[in-house]
C-alpha positions as CSV (number, residue, x, y, z in Angstrom):
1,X,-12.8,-2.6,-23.8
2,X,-14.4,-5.5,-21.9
3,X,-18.0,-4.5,-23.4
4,X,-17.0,-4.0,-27.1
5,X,-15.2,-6.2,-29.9
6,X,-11.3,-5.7,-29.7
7,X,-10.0,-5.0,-33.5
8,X,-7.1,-7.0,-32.2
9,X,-6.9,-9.8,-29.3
10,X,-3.0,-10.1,-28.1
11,X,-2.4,-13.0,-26.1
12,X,1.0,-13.5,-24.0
13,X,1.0,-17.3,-22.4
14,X,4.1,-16.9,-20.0
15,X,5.0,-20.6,-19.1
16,X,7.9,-22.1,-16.6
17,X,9.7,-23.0,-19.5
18,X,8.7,-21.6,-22.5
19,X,7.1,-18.1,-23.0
20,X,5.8,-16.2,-26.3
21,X,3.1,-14.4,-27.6
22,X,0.0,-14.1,-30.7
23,X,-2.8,-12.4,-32.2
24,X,-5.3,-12.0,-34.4
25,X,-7.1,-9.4,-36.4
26,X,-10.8,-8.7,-36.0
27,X,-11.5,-8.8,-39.8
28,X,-9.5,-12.0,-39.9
29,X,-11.0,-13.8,-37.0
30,X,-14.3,-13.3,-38.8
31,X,-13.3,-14.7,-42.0
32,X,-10.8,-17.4,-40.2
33,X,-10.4,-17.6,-36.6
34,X,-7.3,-19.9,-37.4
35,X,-5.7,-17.4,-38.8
36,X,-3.2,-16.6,-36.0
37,X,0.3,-15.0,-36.1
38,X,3.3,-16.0,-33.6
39,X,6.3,-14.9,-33.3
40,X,9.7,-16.8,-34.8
41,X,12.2,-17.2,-32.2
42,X,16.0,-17.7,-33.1
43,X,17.6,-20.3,-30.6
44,X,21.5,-20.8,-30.0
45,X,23.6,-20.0,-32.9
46,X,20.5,-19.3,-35.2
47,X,20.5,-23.5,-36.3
48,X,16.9,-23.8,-34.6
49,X,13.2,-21.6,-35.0
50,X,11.1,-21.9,-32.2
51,X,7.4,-20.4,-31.7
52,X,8.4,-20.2,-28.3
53,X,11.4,-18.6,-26.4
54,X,12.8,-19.7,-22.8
55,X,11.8,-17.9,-19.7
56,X,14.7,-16.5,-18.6
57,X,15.6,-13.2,-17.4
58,X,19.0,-11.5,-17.5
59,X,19.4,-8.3,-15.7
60,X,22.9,-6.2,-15.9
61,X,25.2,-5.5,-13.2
62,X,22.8,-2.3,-12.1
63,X,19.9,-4.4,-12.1
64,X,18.1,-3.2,-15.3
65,X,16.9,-5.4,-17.7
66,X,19.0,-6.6,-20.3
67,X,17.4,-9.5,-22.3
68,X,14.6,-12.3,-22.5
69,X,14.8,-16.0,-23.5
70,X,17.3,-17.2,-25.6
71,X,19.2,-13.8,-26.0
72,X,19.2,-13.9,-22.1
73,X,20.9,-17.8,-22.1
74,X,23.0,-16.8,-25.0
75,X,24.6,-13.4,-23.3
76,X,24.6,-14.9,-20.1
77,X,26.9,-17.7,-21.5
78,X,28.9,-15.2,-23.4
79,X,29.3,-13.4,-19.9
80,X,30.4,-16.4,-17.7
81,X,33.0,-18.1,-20.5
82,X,35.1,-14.3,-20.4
83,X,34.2,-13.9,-15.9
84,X,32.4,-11.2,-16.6
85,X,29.2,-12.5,-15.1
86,X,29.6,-11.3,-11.6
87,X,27.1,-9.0,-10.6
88,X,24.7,-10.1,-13.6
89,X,21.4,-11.5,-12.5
90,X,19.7,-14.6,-14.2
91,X,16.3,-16.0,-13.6
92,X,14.6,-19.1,-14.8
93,X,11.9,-21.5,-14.8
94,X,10.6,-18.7,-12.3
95,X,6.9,-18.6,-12.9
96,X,6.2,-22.3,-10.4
97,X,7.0,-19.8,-7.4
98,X,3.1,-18.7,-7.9
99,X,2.1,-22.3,-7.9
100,X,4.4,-23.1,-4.6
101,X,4.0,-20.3,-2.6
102,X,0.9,-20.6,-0.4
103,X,1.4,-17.0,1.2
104,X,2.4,-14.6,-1.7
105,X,3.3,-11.0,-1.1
106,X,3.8,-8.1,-3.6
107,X,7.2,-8.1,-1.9
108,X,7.5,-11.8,-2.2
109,X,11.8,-12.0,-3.4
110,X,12.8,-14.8,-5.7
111,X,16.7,-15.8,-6.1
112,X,18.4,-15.7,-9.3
113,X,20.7,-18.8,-10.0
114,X,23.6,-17.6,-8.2
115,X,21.2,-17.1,-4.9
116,X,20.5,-13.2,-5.4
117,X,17.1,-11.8,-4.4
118,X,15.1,-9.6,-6.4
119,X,11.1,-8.4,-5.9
120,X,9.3,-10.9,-7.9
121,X,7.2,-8.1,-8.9
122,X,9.6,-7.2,-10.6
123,X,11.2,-9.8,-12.3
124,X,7.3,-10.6,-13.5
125,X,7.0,-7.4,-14.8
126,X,10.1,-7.1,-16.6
127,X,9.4,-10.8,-18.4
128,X,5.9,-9.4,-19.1
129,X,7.1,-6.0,-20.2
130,X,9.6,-7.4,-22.6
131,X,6.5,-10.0,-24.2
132,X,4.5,-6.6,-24.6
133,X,7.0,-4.5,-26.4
134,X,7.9,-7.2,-28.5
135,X,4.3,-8.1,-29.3
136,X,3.8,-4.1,-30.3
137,X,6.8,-3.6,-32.7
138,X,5.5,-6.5,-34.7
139,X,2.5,-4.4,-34.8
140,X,3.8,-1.6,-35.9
141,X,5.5,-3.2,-38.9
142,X,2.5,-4.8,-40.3
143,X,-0.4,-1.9,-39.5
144,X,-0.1,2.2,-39.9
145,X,-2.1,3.9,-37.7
146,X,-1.7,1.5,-34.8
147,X,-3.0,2.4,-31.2
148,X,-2.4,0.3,-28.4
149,X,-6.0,1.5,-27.5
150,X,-7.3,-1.4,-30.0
151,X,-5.5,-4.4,-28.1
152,X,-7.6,-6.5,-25.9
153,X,-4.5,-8.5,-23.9
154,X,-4.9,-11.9,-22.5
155,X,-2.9,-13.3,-20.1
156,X,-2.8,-16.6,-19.5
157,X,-3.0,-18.8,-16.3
158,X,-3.4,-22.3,-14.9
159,X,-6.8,-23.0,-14.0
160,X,-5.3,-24.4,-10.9
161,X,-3.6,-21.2,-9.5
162,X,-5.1,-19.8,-6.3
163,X,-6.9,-16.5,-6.9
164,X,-3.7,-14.5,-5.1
165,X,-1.3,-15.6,-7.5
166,X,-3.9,-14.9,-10.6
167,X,-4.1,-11.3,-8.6
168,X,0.1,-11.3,-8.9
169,X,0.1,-11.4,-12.6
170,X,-2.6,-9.2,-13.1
171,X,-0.7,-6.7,-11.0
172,X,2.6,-7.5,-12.6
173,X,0.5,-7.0,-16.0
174,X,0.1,-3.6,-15.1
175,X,3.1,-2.8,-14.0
176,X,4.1,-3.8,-17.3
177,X,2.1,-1.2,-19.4
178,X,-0.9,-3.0,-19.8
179,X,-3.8,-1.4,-18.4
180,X,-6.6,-3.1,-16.5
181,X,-9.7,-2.8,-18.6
182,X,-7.9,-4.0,-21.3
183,X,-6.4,-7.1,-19.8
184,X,-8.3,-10.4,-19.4
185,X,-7.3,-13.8,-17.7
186,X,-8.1,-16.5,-19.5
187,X,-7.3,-20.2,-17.8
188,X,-5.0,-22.3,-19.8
189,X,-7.4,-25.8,-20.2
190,X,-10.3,-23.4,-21.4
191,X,-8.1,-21.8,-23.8
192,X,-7.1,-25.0,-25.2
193,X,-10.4,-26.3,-25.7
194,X,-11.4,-23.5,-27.5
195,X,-8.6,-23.7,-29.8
196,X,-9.2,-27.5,-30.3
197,X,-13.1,-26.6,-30.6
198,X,-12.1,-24.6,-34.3
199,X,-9.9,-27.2,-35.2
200,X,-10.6,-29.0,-38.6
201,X,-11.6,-32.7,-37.7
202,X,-8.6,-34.0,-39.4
203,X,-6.4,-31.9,-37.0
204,X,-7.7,-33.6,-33.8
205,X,-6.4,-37.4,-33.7
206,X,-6.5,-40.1,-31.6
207,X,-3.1,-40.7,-29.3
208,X,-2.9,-44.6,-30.2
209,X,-1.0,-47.0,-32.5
210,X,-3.8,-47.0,-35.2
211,X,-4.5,-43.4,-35.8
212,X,-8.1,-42.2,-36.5
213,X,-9.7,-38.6,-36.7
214,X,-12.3,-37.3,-34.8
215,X,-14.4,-34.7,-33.9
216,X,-16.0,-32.5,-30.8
217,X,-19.7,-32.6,-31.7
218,X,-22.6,-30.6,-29.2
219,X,-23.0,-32.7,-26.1
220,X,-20.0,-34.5,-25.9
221,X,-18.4,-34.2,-22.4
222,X,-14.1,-34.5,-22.5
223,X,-11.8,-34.1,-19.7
224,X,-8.7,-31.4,-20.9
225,X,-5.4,-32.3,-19.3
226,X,-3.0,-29.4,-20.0
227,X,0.5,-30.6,-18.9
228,X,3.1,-27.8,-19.7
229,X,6.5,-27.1,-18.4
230,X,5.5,-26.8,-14.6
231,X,1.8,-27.8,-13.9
232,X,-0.7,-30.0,-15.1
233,X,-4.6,-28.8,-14.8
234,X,-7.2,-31.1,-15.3
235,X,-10.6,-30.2,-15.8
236,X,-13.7,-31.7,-17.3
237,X,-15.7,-29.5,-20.3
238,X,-18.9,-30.4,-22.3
239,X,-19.7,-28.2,-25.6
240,X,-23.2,-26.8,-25.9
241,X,-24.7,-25.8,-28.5
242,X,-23.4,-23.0,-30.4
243,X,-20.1,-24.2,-29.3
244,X,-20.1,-22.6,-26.0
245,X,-18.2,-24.3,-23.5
246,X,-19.5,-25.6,-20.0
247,X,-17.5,-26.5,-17.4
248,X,-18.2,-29.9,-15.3
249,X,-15.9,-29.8,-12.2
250,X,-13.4,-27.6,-11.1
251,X,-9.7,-27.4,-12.3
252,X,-7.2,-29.8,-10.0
253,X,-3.2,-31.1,-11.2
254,X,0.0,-30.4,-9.6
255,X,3.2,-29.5,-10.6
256,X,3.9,-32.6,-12.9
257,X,5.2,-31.0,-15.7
258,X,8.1,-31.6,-17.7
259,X,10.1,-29.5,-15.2
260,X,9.7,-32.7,-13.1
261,X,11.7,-34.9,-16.0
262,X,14.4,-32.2,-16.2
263,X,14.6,-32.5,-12.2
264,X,15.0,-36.0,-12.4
265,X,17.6,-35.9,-15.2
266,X,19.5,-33.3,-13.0
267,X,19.4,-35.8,-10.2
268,X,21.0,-38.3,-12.6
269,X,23.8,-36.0,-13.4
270,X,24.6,-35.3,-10.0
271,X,25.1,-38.4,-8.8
272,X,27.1,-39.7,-12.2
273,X,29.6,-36.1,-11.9
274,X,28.8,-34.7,-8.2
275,X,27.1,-31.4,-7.5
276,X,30.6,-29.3,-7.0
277,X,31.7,-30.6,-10.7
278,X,28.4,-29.5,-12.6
279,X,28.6,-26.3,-10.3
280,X,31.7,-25.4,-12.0
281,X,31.2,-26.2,-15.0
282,X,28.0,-23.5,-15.0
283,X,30.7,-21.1,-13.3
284,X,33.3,-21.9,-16.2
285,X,31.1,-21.6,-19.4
286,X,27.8,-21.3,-19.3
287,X,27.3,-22.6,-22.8
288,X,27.8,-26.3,-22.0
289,X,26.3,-26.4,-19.4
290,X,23.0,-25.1,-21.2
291,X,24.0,-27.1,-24.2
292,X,23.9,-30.2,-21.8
293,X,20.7,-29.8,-20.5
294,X,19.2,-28.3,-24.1
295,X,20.2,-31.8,-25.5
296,X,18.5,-33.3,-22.7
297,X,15.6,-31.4,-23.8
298,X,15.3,-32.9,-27.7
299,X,16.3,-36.2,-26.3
300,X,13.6,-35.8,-23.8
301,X,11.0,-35.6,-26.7
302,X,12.1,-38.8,-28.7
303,X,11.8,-41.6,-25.5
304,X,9.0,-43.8,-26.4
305,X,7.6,-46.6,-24.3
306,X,9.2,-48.9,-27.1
307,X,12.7,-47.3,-27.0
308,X,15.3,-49.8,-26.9
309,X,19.4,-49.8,-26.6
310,X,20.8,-46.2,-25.3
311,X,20.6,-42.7,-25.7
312,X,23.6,-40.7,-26.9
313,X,24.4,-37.9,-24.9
314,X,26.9,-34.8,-25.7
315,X,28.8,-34.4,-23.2
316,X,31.4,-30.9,-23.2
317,X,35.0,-31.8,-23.0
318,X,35.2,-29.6,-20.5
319,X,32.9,-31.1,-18.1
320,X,35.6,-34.3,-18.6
321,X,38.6,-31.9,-17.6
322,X,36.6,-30.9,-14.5
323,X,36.0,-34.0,-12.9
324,X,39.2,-35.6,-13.6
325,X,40.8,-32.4,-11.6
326,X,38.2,-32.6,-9.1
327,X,37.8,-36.5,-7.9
328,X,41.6,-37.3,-9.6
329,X,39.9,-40.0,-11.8
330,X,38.8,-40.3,-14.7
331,X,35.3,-40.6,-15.3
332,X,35.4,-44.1,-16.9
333,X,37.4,-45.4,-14.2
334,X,34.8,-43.7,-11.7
335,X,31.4,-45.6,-13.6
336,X,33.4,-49.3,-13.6
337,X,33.1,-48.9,-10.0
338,X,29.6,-47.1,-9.4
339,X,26.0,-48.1,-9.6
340,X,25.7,-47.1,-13.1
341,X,28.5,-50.0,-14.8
342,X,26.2,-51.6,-16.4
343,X,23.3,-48.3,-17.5
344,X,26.2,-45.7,-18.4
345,X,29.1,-46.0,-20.8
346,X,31.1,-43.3,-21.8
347,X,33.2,-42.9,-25.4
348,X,35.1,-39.6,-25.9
349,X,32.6,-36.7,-26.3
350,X,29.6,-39.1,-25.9
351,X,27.2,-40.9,-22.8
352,X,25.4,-43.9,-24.0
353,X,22.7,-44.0,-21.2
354,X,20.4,-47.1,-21.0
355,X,17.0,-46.5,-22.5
356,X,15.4,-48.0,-19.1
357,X,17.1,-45.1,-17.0
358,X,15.9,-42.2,-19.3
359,X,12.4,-44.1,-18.9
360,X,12.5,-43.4,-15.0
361,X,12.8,-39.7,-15.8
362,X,9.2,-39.9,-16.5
363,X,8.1,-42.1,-13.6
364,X,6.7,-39.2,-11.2
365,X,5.5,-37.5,-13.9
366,X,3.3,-40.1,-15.4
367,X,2.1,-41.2,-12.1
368,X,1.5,-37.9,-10.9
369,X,-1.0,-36.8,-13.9
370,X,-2.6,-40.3,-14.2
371,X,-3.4,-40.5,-10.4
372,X,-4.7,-36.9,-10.8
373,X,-6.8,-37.6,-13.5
374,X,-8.0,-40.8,-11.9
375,X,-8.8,-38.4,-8.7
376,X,-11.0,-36.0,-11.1
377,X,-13.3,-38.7,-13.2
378,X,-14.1,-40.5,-9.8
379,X,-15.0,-37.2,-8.1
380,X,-16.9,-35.9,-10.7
381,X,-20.8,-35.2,-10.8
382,X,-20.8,-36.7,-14.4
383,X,-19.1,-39.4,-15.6
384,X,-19.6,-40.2,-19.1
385,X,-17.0,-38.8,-19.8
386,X,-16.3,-39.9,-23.5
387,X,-12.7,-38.1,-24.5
388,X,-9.4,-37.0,-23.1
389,X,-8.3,-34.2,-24.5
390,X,-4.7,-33.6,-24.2
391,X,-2.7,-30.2,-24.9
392,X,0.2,-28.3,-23.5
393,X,3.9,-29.0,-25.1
394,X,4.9,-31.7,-22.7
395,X,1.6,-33.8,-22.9
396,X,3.6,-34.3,-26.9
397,X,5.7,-37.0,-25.1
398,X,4.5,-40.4,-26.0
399,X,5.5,-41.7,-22.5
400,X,3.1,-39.3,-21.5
401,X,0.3,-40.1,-23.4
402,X,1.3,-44.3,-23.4
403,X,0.7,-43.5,-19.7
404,X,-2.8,-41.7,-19.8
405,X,-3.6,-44.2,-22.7
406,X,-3.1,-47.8,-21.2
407,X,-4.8,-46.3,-18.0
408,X,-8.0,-45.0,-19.1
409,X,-8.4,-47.8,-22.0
410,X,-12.2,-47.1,-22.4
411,X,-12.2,-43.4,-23.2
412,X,-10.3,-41.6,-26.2
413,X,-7.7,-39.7,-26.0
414,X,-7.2,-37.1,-28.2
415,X,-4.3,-34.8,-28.9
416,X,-3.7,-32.0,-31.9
417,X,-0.9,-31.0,-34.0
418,X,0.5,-28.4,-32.3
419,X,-0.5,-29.7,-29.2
420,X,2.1,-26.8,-27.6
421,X,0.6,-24.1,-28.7
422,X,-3.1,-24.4,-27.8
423,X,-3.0,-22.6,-24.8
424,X,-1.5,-19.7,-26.8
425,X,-4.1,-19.6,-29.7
426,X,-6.5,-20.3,-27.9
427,X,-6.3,-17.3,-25.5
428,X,-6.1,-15.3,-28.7
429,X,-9.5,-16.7,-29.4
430,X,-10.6,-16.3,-25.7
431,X,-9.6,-12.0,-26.3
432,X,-12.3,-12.2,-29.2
433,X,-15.0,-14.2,-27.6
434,X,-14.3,-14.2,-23.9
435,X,-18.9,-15.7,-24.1
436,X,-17.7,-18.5,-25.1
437,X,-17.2,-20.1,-21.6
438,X,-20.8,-20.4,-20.8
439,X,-20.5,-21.6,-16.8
440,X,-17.4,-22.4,-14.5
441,X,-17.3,-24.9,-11.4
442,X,-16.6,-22.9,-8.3
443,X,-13.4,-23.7,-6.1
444,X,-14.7,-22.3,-3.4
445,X,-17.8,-21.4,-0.6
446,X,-18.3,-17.7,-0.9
447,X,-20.2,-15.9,2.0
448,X,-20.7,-12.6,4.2
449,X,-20.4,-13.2,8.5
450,X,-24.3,-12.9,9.4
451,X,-26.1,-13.1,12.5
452,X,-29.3,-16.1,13.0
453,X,-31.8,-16.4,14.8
454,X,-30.0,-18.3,18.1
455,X,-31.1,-22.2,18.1
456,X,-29.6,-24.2,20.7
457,X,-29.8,-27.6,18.9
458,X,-27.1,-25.6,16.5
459,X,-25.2,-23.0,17.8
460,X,-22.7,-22.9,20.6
461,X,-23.6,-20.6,23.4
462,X,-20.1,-18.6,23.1
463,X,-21.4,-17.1,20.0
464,X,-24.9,-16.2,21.8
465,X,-25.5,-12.7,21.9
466,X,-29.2,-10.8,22.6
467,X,-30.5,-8.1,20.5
468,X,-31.6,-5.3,22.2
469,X,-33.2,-3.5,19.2
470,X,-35.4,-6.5,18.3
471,X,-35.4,-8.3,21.8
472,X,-34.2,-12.0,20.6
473,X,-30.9,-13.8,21.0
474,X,-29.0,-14.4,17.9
475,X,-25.6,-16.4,17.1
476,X,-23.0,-14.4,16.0
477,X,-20.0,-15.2,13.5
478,X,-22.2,-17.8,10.8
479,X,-21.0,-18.4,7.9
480,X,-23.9,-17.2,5.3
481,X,-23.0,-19.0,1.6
482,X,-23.8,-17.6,-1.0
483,X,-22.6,-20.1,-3.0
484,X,-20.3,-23.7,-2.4
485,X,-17.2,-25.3,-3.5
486,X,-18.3,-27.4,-6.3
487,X,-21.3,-25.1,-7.7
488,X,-21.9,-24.7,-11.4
489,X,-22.2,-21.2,-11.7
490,X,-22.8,-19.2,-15.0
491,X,-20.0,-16.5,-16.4
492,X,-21.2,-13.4,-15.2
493,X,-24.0,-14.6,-12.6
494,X,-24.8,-12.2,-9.5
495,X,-26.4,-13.7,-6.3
496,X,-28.4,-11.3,-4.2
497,X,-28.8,-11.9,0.0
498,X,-30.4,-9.5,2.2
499,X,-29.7,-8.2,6.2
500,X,-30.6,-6.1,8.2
501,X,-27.4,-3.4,9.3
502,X,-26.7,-3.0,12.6
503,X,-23.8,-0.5,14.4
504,X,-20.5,-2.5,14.0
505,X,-20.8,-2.8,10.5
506,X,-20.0,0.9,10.0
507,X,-16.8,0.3,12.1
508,X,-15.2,-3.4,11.4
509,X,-17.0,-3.7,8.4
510,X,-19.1,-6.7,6.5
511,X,-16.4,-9.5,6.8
512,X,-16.6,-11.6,3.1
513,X,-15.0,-14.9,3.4
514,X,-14.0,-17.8,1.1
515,X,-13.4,-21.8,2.3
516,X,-12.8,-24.9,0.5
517,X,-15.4,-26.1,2.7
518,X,-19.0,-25.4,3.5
519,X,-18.8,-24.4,7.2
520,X,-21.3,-23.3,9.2
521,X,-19.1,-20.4,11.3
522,X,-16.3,-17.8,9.9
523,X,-14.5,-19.2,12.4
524,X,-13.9,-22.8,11.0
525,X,-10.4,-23.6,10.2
526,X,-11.0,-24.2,6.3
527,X,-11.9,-19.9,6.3
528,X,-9.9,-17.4,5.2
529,X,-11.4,-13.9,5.0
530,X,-11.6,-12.1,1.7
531,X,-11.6,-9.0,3.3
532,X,-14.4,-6.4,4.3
533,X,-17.0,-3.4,3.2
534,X,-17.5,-1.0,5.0
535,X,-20.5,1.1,4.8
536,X,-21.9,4.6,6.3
537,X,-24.0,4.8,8.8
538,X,-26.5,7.1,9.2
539,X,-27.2,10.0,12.3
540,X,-29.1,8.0,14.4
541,X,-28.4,4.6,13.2
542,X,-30.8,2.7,10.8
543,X,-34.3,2.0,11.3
544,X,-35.8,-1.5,12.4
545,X,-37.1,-1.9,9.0
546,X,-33.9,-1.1,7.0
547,X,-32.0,-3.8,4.6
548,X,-28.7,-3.9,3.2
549,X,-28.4,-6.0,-0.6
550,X,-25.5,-7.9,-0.5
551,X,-24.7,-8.9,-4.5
552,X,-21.9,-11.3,-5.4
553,X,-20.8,-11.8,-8.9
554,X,-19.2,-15.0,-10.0
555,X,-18.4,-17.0,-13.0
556,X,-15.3,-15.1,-14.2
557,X,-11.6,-14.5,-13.3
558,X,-12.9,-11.3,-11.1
559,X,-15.2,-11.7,-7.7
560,X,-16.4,-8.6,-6.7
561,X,-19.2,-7.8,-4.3
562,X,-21.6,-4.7,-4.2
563,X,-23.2,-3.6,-1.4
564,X,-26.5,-1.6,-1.3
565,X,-28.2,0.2,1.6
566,X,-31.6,0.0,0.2
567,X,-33.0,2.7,3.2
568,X,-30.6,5.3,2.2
569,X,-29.4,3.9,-1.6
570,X,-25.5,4.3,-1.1
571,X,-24.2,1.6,-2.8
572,X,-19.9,0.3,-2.2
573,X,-18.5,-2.0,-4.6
574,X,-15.0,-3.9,-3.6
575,X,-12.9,-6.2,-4.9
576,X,-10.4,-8.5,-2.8
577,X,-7.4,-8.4,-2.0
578,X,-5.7,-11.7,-2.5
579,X,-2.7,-10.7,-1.6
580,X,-0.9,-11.1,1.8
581,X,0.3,-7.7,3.2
């Protein structure tokens, strides 16, 4: 599948908030590679279509799968208003336990919202599962004859993600149904950028008060900040001719996505009505709770730098009952005397919050992604850096992008219409034409453990060992690059080293190591061992003269490493295991 055309590309772009799926047609991607189809989600009562759907997970009271996104918040409500939730599982906003977790397992557990542990293989799986099935009954209906056997999937990832939790979701990808050589990562801020490079001019505008179009032409070099619901990656692109993409310096961001506004808001709430009284209102019905926070979430979308007065807030009746019965006040008694008399009124069923304290929602966030961008123009190698390119649903905020704006006044920034789905077309795009990405910046120093040639002015004297075979002291345990952090490396490259085999790499193997560094010895602190080959030695041992080919292959979403003993022409091919055990 990798080495042919698909005759359809399937992409699934599973976010931390929002999660959905597209494709395309072969014959239509020729003709229109804009011509993309997405599925209509149905939110709360049926009142709202969404391209999108939440990620969250309900699983029943035997721990099977039950439903996905807003049929999971829907029957989950429906469950706690009549009690009958106990023993249901729900997940959400689950996907940033990749980006947090610096030692994932594939028995890693992740807690449902009531504090129960599940595999997060699992819960992967079953979100991906559901994404796939979905995807291929919308297949069915519009094309007779359909075989999964023409899909190329693509999954889609933060550039920023370490190469363990890319390794998660290709696993929970299979586990799915979706087999392995037809599945392809594709990084979320080159997806984007390929969606924005087939964009129509008039399509891609400028983020300012006096609008204006513009347009991507060869040469031009644009940083792509793709802030979603969790993270934000930054990386800097340049388009080459034939519209291949070339990237400048390696992806960096954080997790200052819109997630980060919600947690704020949350904060507010628990200060203004106290953890125990929101806790029971989730326990009591479900549905206002969710309804609080999926107000919060169109409000969210509507605060401009420029907003004056207050924002009108919903608030459930019942929330009001609870924290009179809980604090025995009531709540407008409780804000005359609290830090919010002056920022908070509150008049039946509604909150009037001061505009100035919504605007602090956004604080971290825009600080956050400006300081990170900041961080990536004045560490990279080329800095005329001409455009901003911003995508992802949460960079459609105008606090956002006032933010980025006023702080990076001599560079345009750019955003399209459906700035929240880029990511998702464009990895449709990516299934067809995965060339299109011409080079990547690596993260990392790749490298093998070789002995040197012993020199004192160099190499400590505990790694000193003599070698009986060709009587000279070497230095054990160096570090032998093959290429370093911050190297522009093609798609698809291979880098070829040669050494000479000796004894002990029959039995512990040829160590292959990674670092965010370029160290001189495996056994610097910034190391982290890939993992090892291990090769057959021959009766006898090899001869003086023999030479093992040691060829690494970067550029993509896979690293793999063949070795080739050239005396005897075995050849072992491995790739890592990122995963902890």
């Amino acid at each position: 599948m990798t080495g042919c055309a698909p005759l359809i590309a399937a992409a699934i772009d599973f976010g931390t908030t929002f999660s959905g799926y597209a494709f395309s047609f072969r014959h239509d991607y020729d003709r229109d590679p804009l011509k993309i189809s997405s599925n209509s989600w149905i939110a709360g009562g049926g009142s709202l279509m969404s391209q999108k759907t939440p990620s969250t997970l309900l699983l029943d009271s035997d721990k099977k799968f039950h439903s996905f996104g807003y049929d999971a918040e829907n029957k989950y409500s429906e469950l706690t208003e009549n009690e009958n939730h106990h023993g249901w599982l729900y997940f959400k906003r689950f996907k940033m336990l990749l980006h947090n977790n610096n030692v994932l397992r594939r028995s890693t557990m992740i807690q449902d919202v009531n504090g129960v542990s599940m595999p997060a293989m699992t819960i992967f799986s079953m979100a991906i599962r559901y994404l796939r099935e979905h995807l291929l009954e919308t297949l069915h209906r519009q094309m007779d004859g359909f075989d999964e056997d023409m899909i190329r999937w693509v999954l889609t990832v933060p550039a920023i993600w370490s190469d363990g939790a890319k390794q998660f979701m290709r696993e929970a990808a299979k586990d799915a149904g979706i087999q392995n050589h037809q599945l392809t990562l594709a990084l979320e801020p080159e997806a984007a950028s390929l969606y924005c490079m087939k964009q129509p001019m008039t399509k891609l505008a400028t983020v300012d008060k006096k609008t204006s179009y513009v347009e991507f032409e060869i040469g031009t070099k644009y940083m792509v900040i793709d802030i979603g619901g969790g993270t934000v990656d930054i990386t800097i692109h340049q388009i080459l001719p034939g519209k291949k993409i070339r990237e400048i310096q390696a992806a960096s961001g954080g997790s200052y996505g819109g997630t980060n506004v919600d947690s704020k808001f949350n904060q507010f709430l628990v200060k203004l009505f106290g953890n125990d009284v929101l806790t029971e209102l989730k326990n009591e019905c479900m549905q206002d709770y969710l309804d609080l926070f999926r107000d919060f979430e169109i409000k969210k979308r509507t605060i401009k730098p420029t907003s004056e007065g207050r924002i009108n807030f919903r608030l459930p009746y019942l929330l009001m009952e609870i924290y009179k019965k809980t604090t025995e006040e009531e709540l407008t008694e409780s804000l005359a005397n609290s830090s919010f008399s002056k920022t908070v009124v509150v008049r039946g069923d509604k909150m009037l919050v001061d505009v100035s304290v919504c605007k602090d929602f956004f604080k971290d966030a825009c600080e956050g992604i400006v300081k990170s961008a900041e961080q990536a123009l004045q560490t990279a190698k080329e800095v005329d850096i001409s455009k901003i390119l911003l995508v992802g649903g949460f960079s459609e905020s105008q606090m956002i992008q006032t933010a980025i704006r006023d702080k990076f006044q001599g560079i345009t920034v750019v955003s399209t219409a459906d700035a929240g789905l880029a990511v998702l077309k464009g990895a449709v795009l990516f299934g067809h034409e995965p060339d299109t990405i011409k080079s990547r910046v690596m993260k990392f120093s790749y490298g093998v453990e070789a002995n040197e040639p012993y020199d004192p002015d160099i190499h400590p004297d505990i790694y000193k060992f003599w070698q009986t075979p060709k009587s000279r002291w070497m230095c054990r345990h160096c570090f032998d690059s093959f290429v370093k952090a911050g190297d522009e490396v093609e798609v698809g490259s291979t880098i070829t080293n040669n050494y000479g085999p000796e004894e002990k790499d029959a039995t512990e193997g040829i160590g292959i190591y990674a670092s965010t560094q370029d160290p001189k010895f495996i056994t610097d602190s910034s190391c982290s061992r890939l993992g090892a080959i291990y090769i057959k030695m021959p009766n006898g041992g090899w001869p003086l003269d023999a030479s093992l080919q040691v060829e690494m292959k970067f550029g993509g979403t896979e690293f793999t490493v063949t070795i080739t003993d050239e005396w005897f022409g075995d050849s072992y091919t491995d790739s890592f295991d990122f995963l902890e055990k």
